[in-house]
C-alpha positions in Angstrom: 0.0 0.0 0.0 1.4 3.4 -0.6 2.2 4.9 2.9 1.0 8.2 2.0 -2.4 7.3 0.9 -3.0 6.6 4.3 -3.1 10.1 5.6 -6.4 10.4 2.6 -8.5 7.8 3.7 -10.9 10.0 5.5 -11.8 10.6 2.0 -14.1 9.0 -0.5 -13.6 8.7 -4.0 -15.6 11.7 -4.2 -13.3 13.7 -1.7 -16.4 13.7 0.7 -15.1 13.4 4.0 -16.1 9.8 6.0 -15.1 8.7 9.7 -16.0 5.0 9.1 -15.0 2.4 6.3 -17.1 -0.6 6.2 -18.8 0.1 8.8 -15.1 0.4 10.8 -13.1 3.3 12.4 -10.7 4.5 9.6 -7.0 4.7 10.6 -5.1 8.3 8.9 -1.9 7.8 10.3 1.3 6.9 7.9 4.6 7.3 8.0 6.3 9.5 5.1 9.3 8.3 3.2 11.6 9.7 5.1 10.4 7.8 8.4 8.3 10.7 9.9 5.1 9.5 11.2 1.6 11.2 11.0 -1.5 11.1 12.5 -4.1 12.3 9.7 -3.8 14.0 6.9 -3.6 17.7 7.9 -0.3 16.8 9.5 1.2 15.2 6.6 0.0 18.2 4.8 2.0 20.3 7.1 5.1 17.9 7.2 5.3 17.9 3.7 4.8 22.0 3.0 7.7 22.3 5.7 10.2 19.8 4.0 13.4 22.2 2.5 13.0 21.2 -1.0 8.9 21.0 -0.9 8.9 24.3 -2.9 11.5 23.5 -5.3 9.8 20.4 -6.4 7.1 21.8 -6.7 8.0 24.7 -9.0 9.7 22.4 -11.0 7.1 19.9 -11.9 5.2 22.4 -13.1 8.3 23.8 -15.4 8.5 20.6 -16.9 5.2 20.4 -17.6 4.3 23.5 -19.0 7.5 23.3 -21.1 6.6 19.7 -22.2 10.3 18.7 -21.6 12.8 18.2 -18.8 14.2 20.8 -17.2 17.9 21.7 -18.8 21.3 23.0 -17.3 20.2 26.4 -19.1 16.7 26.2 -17.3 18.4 26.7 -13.6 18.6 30.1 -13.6 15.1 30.4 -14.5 13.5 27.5 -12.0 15.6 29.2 -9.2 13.2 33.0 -9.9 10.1 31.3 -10.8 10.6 29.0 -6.9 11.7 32.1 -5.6 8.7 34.5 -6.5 6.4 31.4 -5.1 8.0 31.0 -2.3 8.3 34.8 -1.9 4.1 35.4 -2.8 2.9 33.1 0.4 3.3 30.1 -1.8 0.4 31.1 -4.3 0.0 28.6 -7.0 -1.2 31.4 -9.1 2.4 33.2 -8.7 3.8 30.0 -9.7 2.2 30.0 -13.0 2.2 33.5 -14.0 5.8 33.7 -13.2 6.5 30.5 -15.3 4.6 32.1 -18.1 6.7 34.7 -18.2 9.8 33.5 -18.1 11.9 33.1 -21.1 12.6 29.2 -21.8 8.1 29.2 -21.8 8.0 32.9 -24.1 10.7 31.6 -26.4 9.6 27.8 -26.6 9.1 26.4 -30.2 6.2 24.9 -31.0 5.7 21.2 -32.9 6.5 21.8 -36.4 3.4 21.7 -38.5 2.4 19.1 -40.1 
């Protein structure tokens, strides 16, 4: 079972929130990769957000996916200001993107050749 998925069992495949399953108690602890345990999942919410690199990652999964590619040597520069300005904007997703819009490696990206 995927530890993790522990800390979401209070919800359904809906995301409506449930206290039993099957008529039993449900269980929300886990324990996170590094070995940190948790009791539910706002706490591994919170131990996650706090992790060093949380905001990193973040900012650059969502490089690589709005540039449909990895992320290059020539990209660091540019992952560093767009993590930077979300971590600096209260950690607002929307930051994130608008940032990552305007950076260069997404303005100067070429397109699929046509067909």
């Amino acid at each position: 079972m995927d530890p993790l998925g522990f800390g979401l069992e209070h919800y359904d495949p809906l995301g409506a929130w449930r206290d039993l399953d099957n008529g039993l108690p449900i269980d929300a602890s886990g324990t996170l990769p590094n070995g940190t345990p948790f009791a539910d999942g706002l706490e591994m919410q919170t131990l996650i957000a706090d992790e060093p690199e949380f905001l990193r990652c973040v900012a650059r999964k969502t490089f690589i996916y709005a540039l449909g590619r990895a992320v290059g040597l020539k990209d660091i520069p540019y992952l560093d200001g767009v993590t930077e300005t979300f971590s600096a904007n209260d950690r607002r997703f929307s930051d994130l993107v608008v940032s990552l819009v305007t950076s260069e490696p997404f303005r100067m990206r070429r397109g699929d050749p046509a067909m």
